[in-house]
C-alpha positions in Angstrom: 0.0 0.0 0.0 1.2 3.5 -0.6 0.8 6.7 1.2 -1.1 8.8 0.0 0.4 12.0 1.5 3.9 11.3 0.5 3.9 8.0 -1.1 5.8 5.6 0.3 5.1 2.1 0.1 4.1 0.3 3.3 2.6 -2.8 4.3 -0.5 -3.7 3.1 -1.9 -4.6 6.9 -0.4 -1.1 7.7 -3.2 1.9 9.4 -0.5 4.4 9.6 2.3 5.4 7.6 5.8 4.5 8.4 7.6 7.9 7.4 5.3 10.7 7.7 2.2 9.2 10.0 -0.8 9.0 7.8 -3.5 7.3 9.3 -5.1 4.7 6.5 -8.7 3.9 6.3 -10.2 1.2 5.0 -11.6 3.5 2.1 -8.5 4.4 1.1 -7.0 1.4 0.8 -9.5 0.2 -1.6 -9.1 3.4 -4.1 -5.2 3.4 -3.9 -3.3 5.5 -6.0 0.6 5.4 -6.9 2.5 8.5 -5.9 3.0 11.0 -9.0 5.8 13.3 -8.0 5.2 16.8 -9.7 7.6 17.6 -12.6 10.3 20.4 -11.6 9.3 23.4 -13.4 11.0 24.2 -16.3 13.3 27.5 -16.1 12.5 30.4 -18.2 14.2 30.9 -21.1 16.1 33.6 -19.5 17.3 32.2 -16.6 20.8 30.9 -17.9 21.6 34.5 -19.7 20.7 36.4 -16.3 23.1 33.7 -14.8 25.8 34.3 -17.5 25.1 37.8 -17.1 26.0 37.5 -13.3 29.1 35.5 -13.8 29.6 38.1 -16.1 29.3 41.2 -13.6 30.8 39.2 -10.9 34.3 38.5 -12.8 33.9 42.3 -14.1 34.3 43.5 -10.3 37.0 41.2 -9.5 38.6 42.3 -12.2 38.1 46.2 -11.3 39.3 45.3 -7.8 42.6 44.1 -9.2 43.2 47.1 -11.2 42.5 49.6 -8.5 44.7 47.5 -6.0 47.3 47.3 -8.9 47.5 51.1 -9.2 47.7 51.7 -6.0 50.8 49.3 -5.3 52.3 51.0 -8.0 52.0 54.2 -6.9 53.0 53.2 -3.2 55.9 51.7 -4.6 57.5 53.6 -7.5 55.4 56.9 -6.5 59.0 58.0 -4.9 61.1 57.6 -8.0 58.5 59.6 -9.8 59.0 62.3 -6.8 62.9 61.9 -7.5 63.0 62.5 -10.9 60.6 65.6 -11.1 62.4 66.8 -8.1 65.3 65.3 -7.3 67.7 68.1 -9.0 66.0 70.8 -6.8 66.6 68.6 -3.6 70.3 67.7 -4.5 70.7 71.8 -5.5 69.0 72.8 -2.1 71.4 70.2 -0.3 74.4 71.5 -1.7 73.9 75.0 -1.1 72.9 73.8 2.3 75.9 71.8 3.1 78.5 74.6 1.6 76.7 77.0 3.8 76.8 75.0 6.8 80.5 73.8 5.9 81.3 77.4 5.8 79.8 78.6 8.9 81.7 76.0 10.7 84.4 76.8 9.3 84.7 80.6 10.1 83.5 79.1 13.8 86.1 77.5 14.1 88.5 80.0 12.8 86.9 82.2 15.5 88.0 79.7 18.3 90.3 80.9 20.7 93.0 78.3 20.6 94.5 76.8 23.4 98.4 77.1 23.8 99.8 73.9 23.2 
């Protein structure tokens, strides 16, 4: 005999069923009738180009997430060398004049000493 709530097949002396607890009359039993499943509904038509188009946008943002972290690296990394060569003749000028300045101050400092007899 089988259920006729979910359709499993029991035994044929059986008032309940075995795996979801339908109660089984004698009517029933007479007027049995086998378990049909439903078909699974068929997709629309669209369903596998909106799921294309998602795998789609989904490998588009990963992608755009690489090329922004990509910049930025770059920049983080060689950003400095850029800096250098815009700038770096203005920063080696400024140091020199700095350090012949500096040199020369000490210098005439230490000219202007009093020295020590010896």
């Amino acid at each position: 005999m089988n259920c006729p709530n979910c359709g499993l097949a029991n035994r044929d002396n059986a008032k309940f069923c075995s795996n979801c607890g339908t109660q089984f009359d004698a009517a029933s039993s007479q007027w049995q009738t086998p378990y049909r499943p439903q078909p699974p509904q068929a997709s629309p038509a669209g369903g596998q180009n909106s799921t294309l188009r998602n795998i789609a946008l989904g490998c588009g943002i990963v992608l755009l997430i690489f090329i922004l972290f990509g910049l930025s690296c770059t920049r983080a990394c060689f950003g400095r060398r850029r800096y250098y060569r815009r700038y770096g003749n203005v920063v080696q000028h400024i140091a020199m004049n700095t350090s012949s300045a500096e040199s020369s101050r000490q210098s005439s400092a230490v000219m202007a000493l009093p020295q020590r007899p010896g």
